[in-house]
C-alpha positions, 0 to 999 in steps of 0.5 A: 502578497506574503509568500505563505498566502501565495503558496495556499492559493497556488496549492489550491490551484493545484488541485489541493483539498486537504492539508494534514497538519502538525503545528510549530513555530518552524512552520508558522506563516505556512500552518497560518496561510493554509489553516486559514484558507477557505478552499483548504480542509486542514486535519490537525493529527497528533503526530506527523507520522500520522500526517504523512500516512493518512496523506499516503492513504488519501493518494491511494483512493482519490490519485490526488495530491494532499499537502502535508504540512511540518515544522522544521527539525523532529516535525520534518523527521517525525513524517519520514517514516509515512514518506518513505512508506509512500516512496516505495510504494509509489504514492504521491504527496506533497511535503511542505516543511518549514525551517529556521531562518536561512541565516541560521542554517548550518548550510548558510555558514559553509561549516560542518556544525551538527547544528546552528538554528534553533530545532534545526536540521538539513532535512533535504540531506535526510529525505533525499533518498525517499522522495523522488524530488526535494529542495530547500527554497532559499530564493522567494521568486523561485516559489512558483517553480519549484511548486509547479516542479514538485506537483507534476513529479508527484503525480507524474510517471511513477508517482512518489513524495515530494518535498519542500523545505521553506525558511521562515524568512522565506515563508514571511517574505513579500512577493509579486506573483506576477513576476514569478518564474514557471515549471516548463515540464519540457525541461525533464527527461522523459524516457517511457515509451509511446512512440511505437505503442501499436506495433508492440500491442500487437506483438503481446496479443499476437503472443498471448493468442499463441499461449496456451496458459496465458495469466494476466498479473495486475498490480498496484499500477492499474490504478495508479495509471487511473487506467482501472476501467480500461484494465476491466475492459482488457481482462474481458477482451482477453478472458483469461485467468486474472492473478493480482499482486500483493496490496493490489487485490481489489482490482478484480473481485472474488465472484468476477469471472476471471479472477483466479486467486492471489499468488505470493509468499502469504497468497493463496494456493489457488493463485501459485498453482495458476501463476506457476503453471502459466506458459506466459505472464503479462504484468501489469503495473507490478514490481514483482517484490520479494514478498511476491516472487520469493527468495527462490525467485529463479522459480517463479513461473518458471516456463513463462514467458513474462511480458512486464510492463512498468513505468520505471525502467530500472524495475525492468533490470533487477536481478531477480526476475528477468523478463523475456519482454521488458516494456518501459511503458506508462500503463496510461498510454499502454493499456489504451492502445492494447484495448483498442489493438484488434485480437481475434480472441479467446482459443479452445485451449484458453477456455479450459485453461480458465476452467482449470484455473476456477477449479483450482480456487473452488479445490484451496479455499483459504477458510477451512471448515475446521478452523470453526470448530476452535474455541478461540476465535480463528482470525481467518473466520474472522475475516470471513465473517466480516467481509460477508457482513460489507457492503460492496462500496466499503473501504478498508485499510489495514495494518501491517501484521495478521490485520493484512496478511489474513485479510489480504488472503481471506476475504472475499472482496466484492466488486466496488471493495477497496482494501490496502495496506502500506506494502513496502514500509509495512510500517505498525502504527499504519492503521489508523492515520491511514483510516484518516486519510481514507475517510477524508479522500472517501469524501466523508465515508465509513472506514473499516479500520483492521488493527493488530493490537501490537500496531495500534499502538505506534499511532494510539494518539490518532483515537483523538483525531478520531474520536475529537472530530467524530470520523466514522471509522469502525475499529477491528483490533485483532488482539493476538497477544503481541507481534504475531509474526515476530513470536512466530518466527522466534518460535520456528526458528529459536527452539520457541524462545521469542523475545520482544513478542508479547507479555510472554516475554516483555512486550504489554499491551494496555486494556482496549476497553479502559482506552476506548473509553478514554478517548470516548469511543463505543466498545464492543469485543468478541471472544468466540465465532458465536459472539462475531456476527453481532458484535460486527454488525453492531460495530458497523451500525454505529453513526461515528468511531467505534472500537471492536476488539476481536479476541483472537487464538495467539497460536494460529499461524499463517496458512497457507504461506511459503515456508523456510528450510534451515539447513545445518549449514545454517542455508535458509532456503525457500521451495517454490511458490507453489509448494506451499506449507503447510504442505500438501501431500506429494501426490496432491502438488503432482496433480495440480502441476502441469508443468515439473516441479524443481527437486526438493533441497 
């Protein structure tokens, strides 16, 4: 049989549903075999960023491997950005690009050209360092391997992109299958820790038992290890305040009994002051990032003592936050173990310990009752009155900018919610390729897209892919006048010069309405908090697409986030994560510390 065919039947063996698509001649016995194939969905995006994104999104809800599909040169490089977004945040799919024939491949001439084929380009040598395994398949009989290899690296351990690279002669190629070599797993290193699980669960309960202030710290691993109903059971085994990470806020809902906020740079102050004042911190499935911890990480729960389980050991070695109890541990074979591990409960200090923490989210809502009394419409206001109008099965995937920021601090999540955004890439342009790919991993559901009218415009093409195959995904644009956290910035620290921010200074933005009706999508917009709830509903009682744009005040900053002192020695140093800005009065901060805070720079 062809090669191509083979590898469409082999995917779906795999367990692939869906490919996502961007055509060419690179590519074309591999856009054949798996745009023809009867157990493939194929979505065909206008951009392959776009592709590698809704691929990144689909992992993200359904932990299954999607395929993405590319040709060779600006078709593979065009999808890097999505892959890369993938790599770093630990997400798993498959790249299967197509290349020029091996005979006219630089590699074959052993010479140092830039270029030999016709759109050609070496993309192994590019994508190296942003999946976790890549290859150029030169040899047909090396198919069935190299399938098998790139399917359990995806999905295996901490999961990431991986990517194939097939000439067309290659993919053109008569094959036997009966006579194809297999992947034998047994041929990799596996390091993470199983033997001797028991002995070291007991130890963290027995420590946890022992603490007075005991935090759990979810992150994004909990689901990824699809160990999410175990960690439910672990959080009412122990009933103790749950803290979640940045892009991991949906693992525990706001009116869940031990949930006590959301820690980081842009978290809530509720979260810091349970966090940093915790006397020990188990992490799970988080790799404490910057945007987590801060650049004053020495100060983060600073007395705790931090039990960090992850799944790759080198997290467990940055330089940044130093636990007392690395555990390189897969947190499916950890959690288990740690439920199943007997423990004699919660103590008196642990239950007030718990209402300490409730109280300190009842005392720093993020929503003040102020910010409703704007003309302009409050972006936290709107994010409150969204989320009051969502049914608890809702899925919704922002952007990068006050689209997750904002909704990641401000919404009041319901159990069944889901809401993410890309966090390491933070790409703009992430919203509604990712909507995408959340609609067709939901199995067909209605997706709340949050847009920033500065992202949406990396990815506009994708209203097509939406609108052309009528995807019920509800668009919110938060139009705040450009790149909201950019001009901040400028302004904060540029004497309020901002360049490249918005039409204040060279950056323009289109009319929403005229390009929703472009693309042949409803639109509605709100102007003031009176105009929000029905403009929301409406939106939402739509069947298919549509647009709603939110008229937002350009001036409302970021509150509550960590802010940043420049020094006249040009220093740029940050307080500790639970001083922060806009800041409370010293006596206030004194009297939600139970433990010292550091002497202010």
């Amino acid at each position: 049989m062809k090669l191509s065919d083979y590898v469409a039947n082999k995917v779906v063996e795999l367990g692939v549903k869906h490919v996502f698509m961007v055509t060419g001649g690179g590519a074309m016995h591999l856009n054949h075999s798996l745009g023809t194939h009867k157990g493939l969905d194929c979505i065909f995006n206008h951009h392959e960023q776009a592709c590698a994104i809704a691929a990144e999104s689909y992992y993200r809800l359904t932990n299954q491997l999607p395929i993405v599909n590319v040709t060779s040169g600006p078709g593979g490089t065009n999808a890097i950005t999505g892959v890369y977004g993938a790599y770093v945040d630990s997400i798993g799919m498959v790249v299967i690009s197509g290349q020029v024939k091996w005979e006219t491949t630089v590699r074959s001439t052993n010479l140092p050209l830039r270029q030999y084929g016709d759109q050609e380009l070496d993309i192994e040598e590019l994508v190296r360092p942003v999946t976790k395994y890549c290859k150029m398949v030169t040899d047909p009989q090396d198919i069935r391997y190299e399938l098998e290899k790139a399917f359990y690296l995806a999905s295996s351990g901490r999961p990431g992109p991986c990517w194939l690279d097939i000439p067309l002669n290659v993919q053109g190629a008569k094959i036997d299958p009966e006579t194809l070599r297999s992947f034998d797993p047994s041929e990799l290193n596996d390091l993470c820790l199983r033997d001797g699980l028991e002995i070291i669960c007991k130890d963290v309960l027995q420590k946890i038992q022992n603490a007075k202030r005991p935090v759990i710290f979810a992150g994004s691993g909990v689901r990824l290890s699809r160990q999410y109903e175990t960690f439910l059971n672990l959080v009412k085994k122990l009933d103790i305040p749950v803290v979640t990470g940045w892009n991991a806020h949906d693992v525990i809902w706001n009116d869940h009994p031990n949930y006590a906020g959301r820690p980081g740079t842009v978290g809530d102050r509720a979260g810091n002051f349970v966090a940093q004042n915790a006397d020990l911190l188990l992490i799970l499935g988080s790799r404490l990032n910057i945007r987590q911890v801060s650049y004053n990480w020495n100060s983060f729960a600073r007395e705790a003592y931090k039990i960090w389980v992850d799944v790759d050991a080198i997290e467990l070695q940055k330089p940044t936050v130093r636990p007392e109890m690395p555990i390189h541990a897969d947190l499916k074979d950890f959690l288990p173990i740690l439920v199943s591990t007997s423990y004699p409960g919660k103590t008196k200090e642990h239950e007030e310990w718990l209402k300490w923490s409730k109280e300190r989210n009842a005392r720093f809502p993020i929503v003040l009752p102020e910010y409703w009394q704007s003309e302009k419409i409050n972006p936290y206001c709107f994010v409150e009155a969204l989320f009051n109008e969502l049914n608890e099965d809702q899925i919704i995937v922002a952007g990068n900018g006050s689209a997750c920021v904002v909704s990641f601090q401000a919404a009041n999540l319901k159990h069944g919610q889901r809401l993410w955004t890309n966090s390491g890439c933070a790409t703009m342009g992430y919203d509604l390729p990712a909507s995408i790919g959340a609609h067709k991993g939901s199995g067909g559901k209605s997706i709340v897209c949050l847009a920033g009218d500065g992202s949406i415009m990396m990815n506009l093409q994708e209203l097509q892919t939406i609108s052309g195959n009528r995807y019920p995904i509800k668009i919110f644009i938060l139009n705040n006048s450009g790149y909201v956290s950019i001009f901040q910035t400028h302004r904060n620290f540029f004497n309020g010069v901002e360049v490249g921010g918005g039409p204040k200074s060279g950056v323009t933005f289109p009319n929403f309405e005229k390009v929703s009706r472009a693309f042949d999508l409803p639109y509605r917009k709100a102007t003031k908090h009176s105009q929000m709830k029905e403009v929301i509903e409406q939106t939402m009682l739509e069947n298919g697409p549509c647009v709603c744009e939110i008229m937002i005040d350009e001036n409302v900053s970021f509150a509550p986030k960590l802010g940043a002192k420049q020094h006249p020695d040009g220093r740029i140093t940050s307080p500790p994560l639970e001083d922060l800005s806009p800041f409370l009065t010293r006596e206030v901060l004194r009297e939600n510390m139970i433990i010292d805070s550091p002497p202010e720079e």
